[in-house]
N, C-alpha and C positions, 0 to 999 in steps of 0.2 A: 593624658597627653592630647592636644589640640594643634590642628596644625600640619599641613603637606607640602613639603617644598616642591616647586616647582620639576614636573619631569616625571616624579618621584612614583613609586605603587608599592605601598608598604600596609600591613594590616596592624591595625592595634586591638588589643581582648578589649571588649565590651564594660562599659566602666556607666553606673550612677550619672557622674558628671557630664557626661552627651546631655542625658534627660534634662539637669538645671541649667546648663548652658543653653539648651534648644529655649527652655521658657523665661528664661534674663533676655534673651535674644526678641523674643517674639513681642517683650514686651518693648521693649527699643522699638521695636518695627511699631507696634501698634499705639505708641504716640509719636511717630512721625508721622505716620501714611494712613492710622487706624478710618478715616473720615470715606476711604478705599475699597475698605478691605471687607470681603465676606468671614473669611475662615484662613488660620495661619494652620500647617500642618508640619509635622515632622516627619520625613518622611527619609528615604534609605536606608541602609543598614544600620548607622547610629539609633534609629528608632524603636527596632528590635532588640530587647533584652537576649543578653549570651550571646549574639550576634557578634565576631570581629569583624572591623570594617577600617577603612581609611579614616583619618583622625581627621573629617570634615563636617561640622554638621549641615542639611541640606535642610533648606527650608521652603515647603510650597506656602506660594501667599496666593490664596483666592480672591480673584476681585472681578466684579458686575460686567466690566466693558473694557476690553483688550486695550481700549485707545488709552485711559487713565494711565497705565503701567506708565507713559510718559512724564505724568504731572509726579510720580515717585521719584525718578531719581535724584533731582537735588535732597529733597527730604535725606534719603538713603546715602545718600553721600556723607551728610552730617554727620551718621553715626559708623561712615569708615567701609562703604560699601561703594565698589566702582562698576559703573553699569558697563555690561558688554555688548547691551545689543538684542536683539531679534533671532539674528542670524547664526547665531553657535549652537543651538540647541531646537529644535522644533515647539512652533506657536506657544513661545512662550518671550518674556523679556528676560534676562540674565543678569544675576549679579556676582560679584565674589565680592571677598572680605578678607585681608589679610595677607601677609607674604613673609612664612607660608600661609598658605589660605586655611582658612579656620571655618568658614563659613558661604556657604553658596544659597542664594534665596532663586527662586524657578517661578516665577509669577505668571499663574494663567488666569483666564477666563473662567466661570462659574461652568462646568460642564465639559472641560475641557477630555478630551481620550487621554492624552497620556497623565494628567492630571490624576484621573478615575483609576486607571492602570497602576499606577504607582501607589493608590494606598489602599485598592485591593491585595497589591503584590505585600506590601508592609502587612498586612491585617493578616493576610495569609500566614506569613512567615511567624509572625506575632503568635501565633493557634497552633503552628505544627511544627512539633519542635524535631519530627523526623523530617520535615522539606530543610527548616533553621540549621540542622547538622549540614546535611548533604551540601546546603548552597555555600553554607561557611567553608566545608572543605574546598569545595572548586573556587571559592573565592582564594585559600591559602597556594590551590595549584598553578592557577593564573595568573595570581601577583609577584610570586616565583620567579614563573618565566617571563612576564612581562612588566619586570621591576623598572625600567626605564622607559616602558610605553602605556601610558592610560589611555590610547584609543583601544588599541588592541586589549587589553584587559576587560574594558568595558565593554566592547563589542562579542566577547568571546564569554560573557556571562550571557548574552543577549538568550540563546536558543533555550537556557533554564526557563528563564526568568518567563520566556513565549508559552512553554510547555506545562507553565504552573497558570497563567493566566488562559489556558485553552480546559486546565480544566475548572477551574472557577467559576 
């Protein structure tokens, strides 16, 4: 299953098909914009094997000079990606895909922190499949109580997620 309707904080079991979606996906991306691009990454809970997660796959696109992220979005449009902006997520450009969203692209800069954060935190989780239980669980207690609010969900994974990257 692919796909979050709007609002929504629902988890799905870990499925294969994240993985071929993420790389049918990358490849779309990488003859629109590939002339961009440093490195296409998978990155969130979908990219974690036995990991359940929200049925979105998230993708980091690395690229040389923040400014370009601009010359992307008609490209990205073509293939069904609506840019959101600067301003919803930290130094990065934002895309989604779909309604319900099926896909989120997180496009930074070559070096970027939360960029680096993000697929230490995946690489981590990816290795330890006693942090993979624990974060799955607090992911299934959170989306629980905050099945109608993804900031709150999201934010309230935040203190894990700080305490695995402090010891990294």
């Amino acid at each position: 299953m692919l796909g979050l309707p709007k609002g929504e904080v629902f988890l799905v079991q870990w499925t294969e098909e994240w993985n071929k979606e993420f790389l049918s996906e990358k490849e779309k991306i990488l003859n629109e914009v590939g002339d961009y691009i440093v490195e296409i990454h998978h990155i969130g809970s979908t990219a974690v094997k036995k990991l359940s997660a929200k049925p979105i796959i998230d993708i980091a696109v690395e690229i040389n000079d923040f400014s370009v992220g601009e010359n992307c979005v008609s490209p990205l449009e073509k293939i069904g990606y609506s840019y959101k902006g600067t301003n919803i997520l930290p130094d990065r450009h934002y895309f989604s895909k779909g309604e319900p969203r099926t896909h989120q692209i997180h496009m930074y800069q070559s070096g970027n922190k939360f960029l680096q954060e993000q697929l230490k935190f995946r690489d981590y989780l990816r290795n330890n499949d006693k942090a993979r239980i624990e974060y799955e669980e607090l992911k299934y207690k959170l989306s629980e109580l905050n099945n109608n609010n993804k900031h709150k969900y999201a934010e309230e994974k935040t203190q894990f997620v700080k305490s695995i990257l402090e010891q990294i």
